[in-house]
Backbone as a chain_set.jsonl record, in Angstrom:
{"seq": "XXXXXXXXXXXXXXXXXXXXXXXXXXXXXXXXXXXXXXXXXXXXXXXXXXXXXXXXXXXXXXXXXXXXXXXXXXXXXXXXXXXXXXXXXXXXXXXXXXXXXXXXXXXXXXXXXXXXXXXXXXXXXXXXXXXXXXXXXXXXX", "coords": {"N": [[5.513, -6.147, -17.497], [3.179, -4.076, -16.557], [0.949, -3.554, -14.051], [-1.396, -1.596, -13.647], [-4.672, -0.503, -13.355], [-7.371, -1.636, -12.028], [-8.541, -3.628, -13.214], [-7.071, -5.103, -14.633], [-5.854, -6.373, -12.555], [-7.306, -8.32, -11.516], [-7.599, -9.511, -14.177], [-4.923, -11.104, -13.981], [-5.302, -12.818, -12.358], [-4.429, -11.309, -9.428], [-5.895, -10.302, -8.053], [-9.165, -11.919, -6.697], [-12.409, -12.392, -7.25], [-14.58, -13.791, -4.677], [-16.404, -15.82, -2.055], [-18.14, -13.016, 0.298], [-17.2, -12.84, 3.353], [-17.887, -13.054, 6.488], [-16.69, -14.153, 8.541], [-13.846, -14.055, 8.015], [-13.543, -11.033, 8.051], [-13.61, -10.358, 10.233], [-12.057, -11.83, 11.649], [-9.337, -11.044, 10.736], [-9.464, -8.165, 11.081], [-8.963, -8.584, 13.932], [-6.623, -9.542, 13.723], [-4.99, -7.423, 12.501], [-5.074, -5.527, 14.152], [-4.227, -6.775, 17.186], [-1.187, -6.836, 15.274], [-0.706, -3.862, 15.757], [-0.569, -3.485, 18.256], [1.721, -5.068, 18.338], [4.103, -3.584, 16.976], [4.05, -1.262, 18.925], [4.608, -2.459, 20.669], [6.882, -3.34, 20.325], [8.657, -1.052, 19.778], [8.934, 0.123, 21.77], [11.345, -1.262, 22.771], [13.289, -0.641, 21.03], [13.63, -1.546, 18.216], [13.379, -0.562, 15.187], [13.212, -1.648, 12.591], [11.52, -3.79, 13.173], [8.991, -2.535, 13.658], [8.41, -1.054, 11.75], [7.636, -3.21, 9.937], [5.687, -4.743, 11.212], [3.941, -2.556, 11.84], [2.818, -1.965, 9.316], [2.236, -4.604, 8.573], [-0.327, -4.298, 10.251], [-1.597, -2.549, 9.079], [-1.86, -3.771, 6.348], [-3.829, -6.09, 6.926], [-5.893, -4.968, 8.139], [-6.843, -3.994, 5.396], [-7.137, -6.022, 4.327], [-9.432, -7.17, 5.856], [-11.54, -5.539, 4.781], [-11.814, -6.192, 1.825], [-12.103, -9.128, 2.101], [-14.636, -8.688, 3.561], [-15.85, -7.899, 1.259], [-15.92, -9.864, -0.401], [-13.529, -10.268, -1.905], [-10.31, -11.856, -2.968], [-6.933, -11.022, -2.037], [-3.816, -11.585, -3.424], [-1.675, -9.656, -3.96], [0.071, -7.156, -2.478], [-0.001, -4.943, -3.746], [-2.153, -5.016, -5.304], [-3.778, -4.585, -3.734], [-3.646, -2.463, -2.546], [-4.525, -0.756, -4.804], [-7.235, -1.82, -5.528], [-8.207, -0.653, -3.592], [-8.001, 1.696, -3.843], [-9.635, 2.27, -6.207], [-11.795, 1.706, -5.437], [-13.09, 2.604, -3.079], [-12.0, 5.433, -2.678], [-14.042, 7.604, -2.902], [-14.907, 7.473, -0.372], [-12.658, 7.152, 1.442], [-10.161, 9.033, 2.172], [-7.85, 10.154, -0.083], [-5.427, 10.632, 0.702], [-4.65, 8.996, 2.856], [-5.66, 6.708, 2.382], [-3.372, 6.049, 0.471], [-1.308, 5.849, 2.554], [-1.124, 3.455, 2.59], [-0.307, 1.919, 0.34], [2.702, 3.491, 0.511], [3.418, 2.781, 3.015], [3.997, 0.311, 2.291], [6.097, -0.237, 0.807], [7.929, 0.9, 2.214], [8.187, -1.286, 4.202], [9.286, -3.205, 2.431], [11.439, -1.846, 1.752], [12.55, -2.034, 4.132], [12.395, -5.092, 5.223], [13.934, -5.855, 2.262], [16.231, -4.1, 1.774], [19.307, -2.977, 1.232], [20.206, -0.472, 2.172], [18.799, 1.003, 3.689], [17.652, 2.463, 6.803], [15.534, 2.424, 9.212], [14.585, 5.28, 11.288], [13.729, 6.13, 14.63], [12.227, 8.343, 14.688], [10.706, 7.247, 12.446], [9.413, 5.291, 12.366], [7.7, 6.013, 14.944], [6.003, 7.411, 13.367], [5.229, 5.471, 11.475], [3.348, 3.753, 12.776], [1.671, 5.558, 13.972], [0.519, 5.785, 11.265], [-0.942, 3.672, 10.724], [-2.406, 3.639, 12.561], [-4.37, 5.376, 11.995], [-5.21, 4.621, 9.223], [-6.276, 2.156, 9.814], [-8.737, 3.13, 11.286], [-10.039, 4.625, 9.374], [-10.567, 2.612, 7.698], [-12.308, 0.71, 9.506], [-14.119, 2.277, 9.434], [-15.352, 1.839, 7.102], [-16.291, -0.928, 7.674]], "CA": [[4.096, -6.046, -17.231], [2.781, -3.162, -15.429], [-0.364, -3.501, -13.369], [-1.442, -0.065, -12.68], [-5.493, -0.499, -13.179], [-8.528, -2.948, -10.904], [-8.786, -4.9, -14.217], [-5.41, -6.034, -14.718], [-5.08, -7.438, -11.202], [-8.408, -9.723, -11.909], [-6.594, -10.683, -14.921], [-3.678, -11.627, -13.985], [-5.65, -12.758, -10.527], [-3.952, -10.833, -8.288], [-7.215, -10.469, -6.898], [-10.132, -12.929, -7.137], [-13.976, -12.997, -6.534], [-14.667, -15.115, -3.211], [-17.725, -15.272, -1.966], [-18.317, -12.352, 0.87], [-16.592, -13.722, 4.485], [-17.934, -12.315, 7.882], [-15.432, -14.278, 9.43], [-12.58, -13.857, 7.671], [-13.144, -10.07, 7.987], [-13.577, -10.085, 11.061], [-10.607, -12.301, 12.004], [-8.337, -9.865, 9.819], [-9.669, -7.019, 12.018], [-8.644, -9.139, 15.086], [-4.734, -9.533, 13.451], [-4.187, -5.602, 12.121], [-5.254, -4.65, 16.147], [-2.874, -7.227, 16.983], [-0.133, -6.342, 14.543], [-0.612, -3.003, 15.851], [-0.096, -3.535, 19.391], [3.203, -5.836, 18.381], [4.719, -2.751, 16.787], [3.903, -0.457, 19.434], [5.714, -3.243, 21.776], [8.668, -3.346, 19.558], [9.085, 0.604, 19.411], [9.436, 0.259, 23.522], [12.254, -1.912, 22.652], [13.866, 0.62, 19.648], [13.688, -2.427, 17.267], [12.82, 0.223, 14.494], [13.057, -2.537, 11.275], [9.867, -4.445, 13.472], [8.083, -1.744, 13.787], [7.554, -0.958, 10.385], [6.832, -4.608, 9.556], [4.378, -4.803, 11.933], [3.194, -1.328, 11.537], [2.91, -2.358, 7.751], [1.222, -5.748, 7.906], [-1.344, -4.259, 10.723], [-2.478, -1.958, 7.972], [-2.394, -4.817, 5.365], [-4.791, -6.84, 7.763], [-7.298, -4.126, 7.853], [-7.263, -3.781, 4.244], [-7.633, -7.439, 4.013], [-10.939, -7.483, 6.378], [-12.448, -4.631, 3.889], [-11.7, -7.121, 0.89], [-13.026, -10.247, 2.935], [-16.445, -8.481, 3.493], [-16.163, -7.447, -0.393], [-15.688, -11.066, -1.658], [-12.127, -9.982, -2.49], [-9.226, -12.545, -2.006], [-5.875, -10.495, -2.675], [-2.773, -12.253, -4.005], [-1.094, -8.781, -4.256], [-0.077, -6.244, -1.645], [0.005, -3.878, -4.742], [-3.251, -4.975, -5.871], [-4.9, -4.559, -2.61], [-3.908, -1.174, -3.117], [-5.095, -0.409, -6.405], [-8.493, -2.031, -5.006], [-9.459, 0.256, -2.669], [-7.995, 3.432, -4.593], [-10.114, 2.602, -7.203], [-12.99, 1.156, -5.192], [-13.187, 3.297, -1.56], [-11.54, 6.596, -2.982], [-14.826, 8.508, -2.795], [-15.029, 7.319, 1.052], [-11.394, 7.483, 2.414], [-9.321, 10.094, 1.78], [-6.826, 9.573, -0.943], [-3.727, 10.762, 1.044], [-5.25, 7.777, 3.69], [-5.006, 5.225, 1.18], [-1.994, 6.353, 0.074], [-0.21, 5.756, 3.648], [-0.657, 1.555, 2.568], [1.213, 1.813, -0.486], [3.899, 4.384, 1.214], [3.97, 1.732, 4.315], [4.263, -1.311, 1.741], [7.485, 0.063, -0.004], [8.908, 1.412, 3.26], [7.787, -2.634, 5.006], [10.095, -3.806, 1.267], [13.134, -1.741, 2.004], [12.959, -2.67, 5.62], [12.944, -6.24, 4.57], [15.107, -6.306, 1.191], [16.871, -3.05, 0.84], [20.785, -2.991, 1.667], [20.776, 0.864, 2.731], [17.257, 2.048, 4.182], [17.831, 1.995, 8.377], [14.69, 3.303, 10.131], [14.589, 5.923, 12.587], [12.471, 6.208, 15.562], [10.661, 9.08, 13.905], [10.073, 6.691, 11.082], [8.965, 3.944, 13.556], [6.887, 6.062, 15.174], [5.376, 7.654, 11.998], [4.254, 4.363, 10.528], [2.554, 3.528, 14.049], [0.637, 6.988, 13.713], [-0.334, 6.281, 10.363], [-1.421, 2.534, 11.013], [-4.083, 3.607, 13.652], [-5.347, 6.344, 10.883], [-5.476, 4.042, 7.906], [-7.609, 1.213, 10.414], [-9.676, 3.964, 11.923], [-10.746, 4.871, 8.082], [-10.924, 1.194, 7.172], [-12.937, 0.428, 10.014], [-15.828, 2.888, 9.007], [-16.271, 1.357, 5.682], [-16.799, -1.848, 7.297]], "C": [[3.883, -5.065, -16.082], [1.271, -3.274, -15.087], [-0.744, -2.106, -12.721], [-3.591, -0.091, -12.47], [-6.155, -2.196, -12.685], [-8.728, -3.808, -11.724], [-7.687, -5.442, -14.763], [-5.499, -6.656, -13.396], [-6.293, -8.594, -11.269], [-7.791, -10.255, -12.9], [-6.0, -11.276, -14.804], [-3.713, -12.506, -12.601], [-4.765, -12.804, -9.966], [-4.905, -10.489, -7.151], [-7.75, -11.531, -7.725], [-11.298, -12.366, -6.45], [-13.567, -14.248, -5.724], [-15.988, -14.644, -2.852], [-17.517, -14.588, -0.266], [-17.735, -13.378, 2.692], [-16.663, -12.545, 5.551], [-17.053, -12.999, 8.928], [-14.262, -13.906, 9.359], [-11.971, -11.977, 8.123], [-13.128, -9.491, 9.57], [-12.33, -10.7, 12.547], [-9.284, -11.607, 11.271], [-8.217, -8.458, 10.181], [-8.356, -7.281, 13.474], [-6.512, -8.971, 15.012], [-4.334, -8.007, 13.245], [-4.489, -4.817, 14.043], [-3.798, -5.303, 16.858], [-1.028, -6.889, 16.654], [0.269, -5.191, 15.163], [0.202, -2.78, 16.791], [1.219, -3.969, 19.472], [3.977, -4.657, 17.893], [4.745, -2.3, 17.702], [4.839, -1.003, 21.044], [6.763, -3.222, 21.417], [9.185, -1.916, 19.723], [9.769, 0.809, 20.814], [10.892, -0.532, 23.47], [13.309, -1.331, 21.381], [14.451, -0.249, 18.715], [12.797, -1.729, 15.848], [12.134, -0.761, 12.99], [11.335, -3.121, 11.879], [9.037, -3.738, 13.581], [7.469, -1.34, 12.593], [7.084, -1.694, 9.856], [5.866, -4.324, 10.144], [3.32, -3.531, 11.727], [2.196, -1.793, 10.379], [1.463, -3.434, 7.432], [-0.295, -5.084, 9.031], [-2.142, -3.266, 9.591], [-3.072, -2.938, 6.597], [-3.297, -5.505, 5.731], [-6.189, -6.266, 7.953], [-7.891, -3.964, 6.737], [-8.064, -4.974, 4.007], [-9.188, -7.727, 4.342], [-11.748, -6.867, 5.081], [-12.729, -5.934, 2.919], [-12.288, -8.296, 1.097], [-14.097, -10.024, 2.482], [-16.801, -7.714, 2.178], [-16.554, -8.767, -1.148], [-14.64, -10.801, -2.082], [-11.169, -10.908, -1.736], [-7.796, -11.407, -2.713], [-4.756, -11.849, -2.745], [-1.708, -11.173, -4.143], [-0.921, -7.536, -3.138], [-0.47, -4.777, -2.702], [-1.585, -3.995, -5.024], [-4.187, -4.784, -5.292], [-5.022, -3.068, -2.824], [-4.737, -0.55, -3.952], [-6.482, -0.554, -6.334], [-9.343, -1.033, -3.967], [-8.876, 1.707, -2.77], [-9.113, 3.062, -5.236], [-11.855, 2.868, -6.658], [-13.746, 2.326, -3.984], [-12.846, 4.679, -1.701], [-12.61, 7.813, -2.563], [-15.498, 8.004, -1.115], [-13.882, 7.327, 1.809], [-10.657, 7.941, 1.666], [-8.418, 9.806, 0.908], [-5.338, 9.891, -0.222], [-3.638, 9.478, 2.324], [-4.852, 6.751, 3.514], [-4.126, 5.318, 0.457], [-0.957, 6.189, 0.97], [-0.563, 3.833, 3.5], [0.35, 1.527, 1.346], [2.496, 2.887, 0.154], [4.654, 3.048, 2.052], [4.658, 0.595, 3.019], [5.548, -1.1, 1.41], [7.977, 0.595, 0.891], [9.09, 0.148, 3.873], [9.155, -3.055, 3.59], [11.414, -3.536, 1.164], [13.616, -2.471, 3.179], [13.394, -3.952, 5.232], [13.939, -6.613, 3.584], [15.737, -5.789, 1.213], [18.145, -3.459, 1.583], [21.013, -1.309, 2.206], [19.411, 1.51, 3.984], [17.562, 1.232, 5.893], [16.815, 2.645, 8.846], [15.282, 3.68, 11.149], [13.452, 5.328, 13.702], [11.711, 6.874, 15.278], [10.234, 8.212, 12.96], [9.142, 5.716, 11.698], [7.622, 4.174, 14.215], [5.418, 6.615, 14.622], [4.445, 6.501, 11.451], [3.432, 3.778, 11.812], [1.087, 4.424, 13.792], [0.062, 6.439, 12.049], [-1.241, 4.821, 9.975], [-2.712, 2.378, 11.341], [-4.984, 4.779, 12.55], [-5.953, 5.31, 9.76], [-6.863, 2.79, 8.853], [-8.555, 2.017, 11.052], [-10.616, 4.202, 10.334], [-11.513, 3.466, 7.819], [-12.16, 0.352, 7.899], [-14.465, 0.601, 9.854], [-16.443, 2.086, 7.918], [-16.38, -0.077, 5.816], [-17.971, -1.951, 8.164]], "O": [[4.306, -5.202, -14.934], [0.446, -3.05, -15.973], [-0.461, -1.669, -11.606], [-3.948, 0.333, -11.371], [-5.725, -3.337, -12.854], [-9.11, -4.896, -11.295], [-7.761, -6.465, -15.443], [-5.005, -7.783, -13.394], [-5.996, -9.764, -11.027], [-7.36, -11.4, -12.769], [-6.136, -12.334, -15.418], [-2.747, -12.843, -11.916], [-4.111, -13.827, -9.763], [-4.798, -10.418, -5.927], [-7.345, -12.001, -8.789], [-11.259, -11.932, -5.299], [-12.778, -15.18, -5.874], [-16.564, -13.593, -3.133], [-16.892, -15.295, 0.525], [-18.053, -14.551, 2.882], [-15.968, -11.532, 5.626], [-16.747, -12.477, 10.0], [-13.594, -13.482, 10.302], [-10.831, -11.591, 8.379], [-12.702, -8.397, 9.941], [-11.984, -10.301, 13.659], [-8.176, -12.022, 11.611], [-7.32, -7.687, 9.841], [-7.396, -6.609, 13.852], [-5.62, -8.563, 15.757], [-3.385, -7.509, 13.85], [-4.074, -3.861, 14.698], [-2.722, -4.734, 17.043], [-0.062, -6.765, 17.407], [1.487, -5.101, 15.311], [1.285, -2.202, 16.699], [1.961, -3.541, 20.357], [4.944, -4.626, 18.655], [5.816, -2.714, 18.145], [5.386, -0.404, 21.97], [7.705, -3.076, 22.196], [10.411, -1.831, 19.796], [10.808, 1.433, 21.028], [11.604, -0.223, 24.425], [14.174, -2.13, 21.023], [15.582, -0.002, 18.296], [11.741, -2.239, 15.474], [11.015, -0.646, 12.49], [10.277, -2.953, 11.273], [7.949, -4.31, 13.632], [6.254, -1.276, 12.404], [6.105, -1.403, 9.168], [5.048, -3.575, 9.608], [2.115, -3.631, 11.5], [0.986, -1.951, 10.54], [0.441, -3.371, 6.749], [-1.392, -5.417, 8.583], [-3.349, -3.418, 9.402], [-4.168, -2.915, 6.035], [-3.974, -5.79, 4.743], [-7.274, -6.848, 7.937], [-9.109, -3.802, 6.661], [-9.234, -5.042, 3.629], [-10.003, -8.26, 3.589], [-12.502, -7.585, 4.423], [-13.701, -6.656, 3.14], [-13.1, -8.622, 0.231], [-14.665, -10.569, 1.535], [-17.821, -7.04, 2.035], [-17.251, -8.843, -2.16], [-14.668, -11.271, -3.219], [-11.038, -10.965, -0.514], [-7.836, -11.106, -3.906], [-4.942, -12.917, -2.162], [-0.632, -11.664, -4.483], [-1.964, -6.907, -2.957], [-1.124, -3.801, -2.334], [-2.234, -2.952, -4.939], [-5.319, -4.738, -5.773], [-6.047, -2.475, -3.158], [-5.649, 0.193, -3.59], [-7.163, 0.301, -6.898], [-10.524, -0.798, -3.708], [-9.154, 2.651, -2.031], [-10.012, 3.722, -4.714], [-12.734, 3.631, -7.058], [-14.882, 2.768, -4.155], [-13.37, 5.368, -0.826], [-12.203, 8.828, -1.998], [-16.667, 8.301, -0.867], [-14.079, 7.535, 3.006], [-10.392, 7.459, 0.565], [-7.972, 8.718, 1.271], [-4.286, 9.396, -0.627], [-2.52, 9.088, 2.66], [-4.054, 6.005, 4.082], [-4.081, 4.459, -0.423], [0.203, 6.299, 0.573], [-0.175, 3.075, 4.389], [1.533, 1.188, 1.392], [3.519, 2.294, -0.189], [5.757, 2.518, 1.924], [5.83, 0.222, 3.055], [6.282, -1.997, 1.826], [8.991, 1.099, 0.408], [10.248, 0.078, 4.285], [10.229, -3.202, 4.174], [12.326, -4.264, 0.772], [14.594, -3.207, 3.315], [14.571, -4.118, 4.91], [14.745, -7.51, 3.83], [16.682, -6.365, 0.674], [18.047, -4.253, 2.518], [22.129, -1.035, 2.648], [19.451, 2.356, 4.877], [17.656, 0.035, 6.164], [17.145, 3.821, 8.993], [16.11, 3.09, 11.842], [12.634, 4.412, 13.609], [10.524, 6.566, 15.384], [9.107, 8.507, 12.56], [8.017, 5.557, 11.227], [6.691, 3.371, 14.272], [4.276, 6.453, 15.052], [3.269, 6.584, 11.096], [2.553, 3.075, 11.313], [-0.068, 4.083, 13.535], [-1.047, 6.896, 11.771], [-2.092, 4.833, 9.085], [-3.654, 1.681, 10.962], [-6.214, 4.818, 12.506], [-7.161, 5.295, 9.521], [-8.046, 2.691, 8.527], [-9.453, 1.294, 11.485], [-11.814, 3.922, 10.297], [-12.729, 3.287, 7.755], [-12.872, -0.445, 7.287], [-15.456, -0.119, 9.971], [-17.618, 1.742, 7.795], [-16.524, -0.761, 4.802], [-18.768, -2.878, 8.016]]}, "num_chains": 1, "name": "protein.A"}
């Protein structure tokens, strides 16, 4: 099963309708700032693997707020994706929203892979592209 389009992941709910959450999105703001700062503490410490986690989920956390104040629950880091290519595309840049899926599958080796070792350029790369992707994300909420 490949999920590549916004109506497969409602099918298969990977997303769901929820009804619209000014808290949630605004407590999901509160964690990707967060997240951010915990990378940016880890990098001082050249713990490169945490940095991209954290890097990673502070971008997933921003996405999340967007989705919140949509009525969107995700179930899918993929599908969060796919949600705001399909949905936000003609408001944030596509190479933008293209640095969450990049991060997610760089956050998947970090975690699962048996060969992938971050650098410090990589470390500090997904930092840099953290504060871009929530600077975008921010506008459109």
């Amino acid at each position: 099963m490949e999920i590549t389009k916004l109506e497969d992941c409602f099918r298969f709910r990977l997303l769901r309708d929820i009804k619209p959450d000014k808290e949630k999105t605004k407590r999901s703001l509160e964690i990707s700032k967060h997240r951010l700062n915990e990378a940016e503490n880890v990098l001082k410490l050249k713990i490169y693997e945490y940095v991209i986690l954290e890097a990673y989920m502070s971008m997933f956390h921003a996405a999340r707020a967007l989705l919140y104040k949509n009525g969107i629950q995700e179930k899918s880091h993929f599908a969060m994706y796919i949600y705001l290519k399909e949905k936000y595309s003609n408001k944030i840049p596509l190479h933008i929203l293209n640095l969450l899926n990049i991060h997610r599958t760089e956050r998947h080796e970090a975690m699962y892979g048996l060969e992938y070792k971050p650098t410090e350029e990589d470390a500090v790369t997904a930092i840099q592209d953290a504060k871009i992707f929530i600077k975008e994300i921010e506008k459109c909420i």
